[in-house]
Structures are given as C-alpha cells and as structure tokens.
N, C-alpha and C positions, 0 to 999 in steps of 0.2 A: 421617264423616271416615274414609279407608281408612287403613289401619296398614301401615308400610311393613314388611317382614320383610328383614331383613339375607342370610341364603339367596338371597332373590329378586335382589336387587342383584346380589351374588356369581355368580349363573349368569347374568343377562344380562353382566354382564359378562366373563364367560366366552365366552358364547356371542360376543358382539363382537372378542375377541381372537382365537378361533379363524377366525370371519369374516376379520376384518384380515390373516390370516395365509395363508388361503387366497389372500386377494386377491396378496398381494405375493409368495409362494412360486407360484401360476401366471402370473405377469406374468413373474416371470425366468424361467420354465421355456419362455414362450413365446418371448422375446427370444432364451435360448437355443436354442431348437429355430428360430427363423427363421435366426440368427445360422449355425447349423449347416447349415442348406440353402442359405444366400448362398457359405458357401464350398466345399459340395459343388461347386455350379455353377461358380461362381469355379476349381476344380481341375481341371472337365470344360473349362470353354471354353480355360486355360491349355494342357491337355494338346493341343485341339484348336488351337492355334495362331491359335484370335480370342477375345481377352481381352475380358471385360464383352460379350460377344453374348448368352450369355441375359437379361441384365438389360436391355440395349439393346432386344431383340426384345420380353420381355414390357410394359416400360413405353410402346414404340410401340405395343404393340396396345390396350395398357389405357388408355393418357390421351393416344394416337393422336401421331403423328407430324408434323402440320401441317402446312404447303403442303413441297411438295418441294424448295423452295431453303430451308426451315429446317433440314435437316441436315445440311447442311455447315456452317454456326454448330457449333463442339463445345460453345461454352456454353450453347445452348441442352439439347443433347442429354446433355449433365452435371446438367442441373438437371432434366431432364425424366429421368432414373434414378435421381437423388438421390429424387424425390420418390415414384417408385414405393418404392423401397428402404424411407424411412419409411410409405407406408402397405403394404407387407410385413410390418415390424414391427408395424403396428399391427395386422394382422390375427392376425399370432402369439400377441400378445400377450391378444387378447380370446381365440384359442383354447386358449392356456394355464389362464385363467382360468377360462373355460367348464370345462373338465377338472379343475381341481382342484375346485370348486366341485361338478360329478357325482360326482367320487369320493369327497369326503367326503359328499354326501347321500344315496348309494349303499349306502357304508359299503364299496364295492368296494378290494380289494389295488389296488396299485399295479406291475403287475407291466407284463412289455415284451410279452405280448400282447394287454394292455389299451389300452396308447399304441399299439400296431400298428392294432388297431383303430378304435382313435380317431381318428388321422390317416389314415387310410383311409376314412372314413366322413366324418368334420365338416368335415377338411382338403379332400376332395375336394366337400363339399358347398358350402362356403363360397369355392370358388373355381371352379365352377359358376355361383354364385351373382355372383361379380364378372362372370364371361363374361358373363354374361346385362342384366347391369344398365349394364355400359360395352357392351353390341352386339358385342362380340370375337368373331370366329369363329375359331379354333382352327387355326390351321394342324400342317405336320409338324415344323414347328421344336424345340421341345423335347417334344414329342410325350408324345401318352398315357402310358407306360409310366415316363417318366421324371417326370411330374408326379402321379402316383401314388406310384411309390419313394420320392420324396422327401416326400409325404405321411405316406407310415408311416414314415421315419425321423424327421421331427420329433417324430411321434404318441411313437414309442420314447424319442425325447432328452426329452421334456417326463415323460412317465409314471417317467422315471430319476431325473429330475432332483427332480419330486414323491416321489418314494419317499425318494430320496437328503433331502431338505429337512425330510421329517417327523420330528418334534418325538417 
C-alpha cells in the first residue's frame, strides 16, 4: 500500500498552480500582443485613408474571397474579417502561451530582447505556417517588413506583459 507524504501533495500542487498560471498569464499576454498589432494596422490603414484594408486583404487571402460578386455583400465581407480577427486571436493566444510556458522551462528573464526574438522567430514561423496550409501567396500588400515589425512588437508586448504578470 503506498503512503501518501503531504510534501508530495504540496508540490504537485504547486506545480499545478504555477502550470495554471502560466496558462492564463500567456493567454492575455497573447490576446494582448494580438490586440496591439490589430490596432497598429488599424492606425496605418486610418492614417492611409482605407480603413480595415489590412484586415480585409489578409482575411481574403487566408479564407479567400469567394466568387466576385460576394464582395459587394459588406455582410459577407464583415463576417469574413470577424472571422480572421478571432482566429488572429487565436493564434496569439496559443503564442503567448507557448512563450510563457518556454520561459518558465527555460528558467529564461523575461526581458524585451527575449519577446523581440520570439516574435520574430515563432511569430514569423507560425504565420508561414498558415500561408502554407490556406495556399496564400503573399503579395506586396502589407508586405514583408511590416509582417515582421509587427512580429517583434507582439514578441515585445507579450514578453512585457509576462514579466509585468510575474508573481
């Protein structure tokens, strides 16, 4: 019959809170850092005088634009951004987690050249990764440089936000 030792208890459960903690401190970090690159873009396409164009342009390329007379329907074309928008979020969100989740089995600082790196690396790999899996080829539209930038600034807001969160 094994003997249970109170200790052991005590640190899985430890261990599970700190788990739990990860989970929910990289989930806002990522909602955050998504949330912060929808209104970078949101600020670029206002300043360039067409509102919601990169959201229009990346959700046409990602879950495609359908026959040519479904764009002028705007309800269409509202729910077909809505839906990128939510899995935007959703990819943040698993990359947030992902990150908190390395940097504590790391045991890595949490510092802004760690999230620069991060979102320059996982950011850009996992949206590689969507081009590749929806067939997307990449036009000049928001182009390289600025799907990189915005890479490492989420990379930055998420690795802030986990630093800023830790307990």
């Amino acid at each position: 019959m094994p003997v249970l030792n109170r200790s052991t208890h005590a640190a899985a459960r430890r261990q599970r809170q700190l788990l739990l903690r990860d989970y929910r401190n990289g989930a806002l970090a990522g909602l955050l850092a998504g949330a912060v690159l929808m209104a970078l873009f949101f600020i670029y396409d206002m300043l360039t005088f067409s509102p919601l164009a990169t959201p229009d342009f990346l959700s046409g390329e990602f879950l495609g634009s359908g026959d040519p007379g479904a764009e002028l329907d705007s309800t269409l074309k509202t729910v077909r951004i809505a839906l990128f928008t939510l899995l935007h979020l959703a990819a943040f969100t698993f990359l947030g987690i992902a990150l908190a989740r390395l940097l504590s089995f790391a045991q890595l600082k949490r510092t802004v050249l760690a999230g620069a790196l991060y979102g320059l690396t996982a950011g850009t790999l996992l949206f590689g990764v969507g081009l590749q899996v929806s067939g997307t080829q990449m036009s000049a539209e928001p182009g390289w440089p600025a799907i990189l930038l915005g890479n490492v600034a989420a990379g930055i807001v998420m690795a802030t936000y986990l630093h800023w969160a830790r307990e």
